[in-house]
Phi, psi and omega in degrees: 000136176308176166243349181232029190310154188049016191247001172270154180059039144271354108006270196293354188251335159320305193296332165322294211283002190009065187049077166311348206267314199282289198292349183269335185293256200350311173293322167267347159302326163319286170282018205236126176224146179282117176319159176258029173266332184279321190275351168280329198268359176240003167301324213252312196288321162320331176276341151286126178307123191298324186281348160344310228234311153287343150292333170297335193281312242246320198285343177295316171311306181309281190310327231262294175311319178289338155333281174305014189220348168274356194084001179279039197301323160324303171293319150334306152313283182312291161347285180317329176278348164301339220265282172019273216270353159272026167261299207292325189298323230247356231215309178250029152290313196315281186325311194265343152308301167336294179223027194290206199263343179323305209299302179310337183248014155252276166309104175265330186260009164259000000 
C-alpha cells in the first residue's frame, strides 16, 4: 500500500495555480467593505488588551481543574470547554487590531 495514496500532483497544480489564495484576497478586497455591525464588534474588541483573552483561557484551565478536583465533573467539563473559544476571541482580537477594516481605510495601499 502507498503511503501518498490521494496525494499526487498536488505540487504541480499549487504551482500552476500560483497561489491562487493571493489573487482571489486582492480582487475582493478593492471592493469588500465592512457593515456596520462587524465594524462596531471590531471597534469594541480593539479595545481590549490581546492578552485578556489568555488569561481568561489559562483561568478557565484553573477552574476546571479546580472543579474536577471538588468532584464536580460536569461542571468541570463545561469550564473546560471556554478555553477553545477565548483562544479563538483572542487570536481575532489580534487580527482585527491587525488588519480590521479601521486599518484599511486609514492605510489605503495596504
Amino acid at each position: 500500500m502507498s503511503t501518498s495514496m490521494g496525494q499526487t500532483g498536488t505540487g504541480a497544480s499549487q504551482a500552476k495555480s500560483g497561489g491562487g489564495q493571493d489573487q482571489m484576497t486582492s480582487g475582493q478586497s478593492a471592493s469588500h467593505s465592512e457593515g456596520p455591525i462587524a465594524r462596531t464588534i471590531e471597534q469594541q474588541t480593539a479595545k481590549l488588551p490581546s492578552d485578556t483573552f489568555l488569561w481568561a483561557a489559562i483561568g478557565s484551565i484553573g477552574a476546571s481543574a479546580l472543579l474536577r478536583i471538588m468532584g464536580k465533573k460536569h461542571a468541570s467539563l463545561f469550564v473546560g470547554d471556554w478555553v477553545s473559544p477565548l483562544l479563538l476571541f483572542g487570536v481575532y482580537n489580534k487580527l482585527v487590531k491587525l488588519h480590521g477594516s479601521d486599518r484599511q481605510e486609514a492605510h489605503p495601499g495596504h
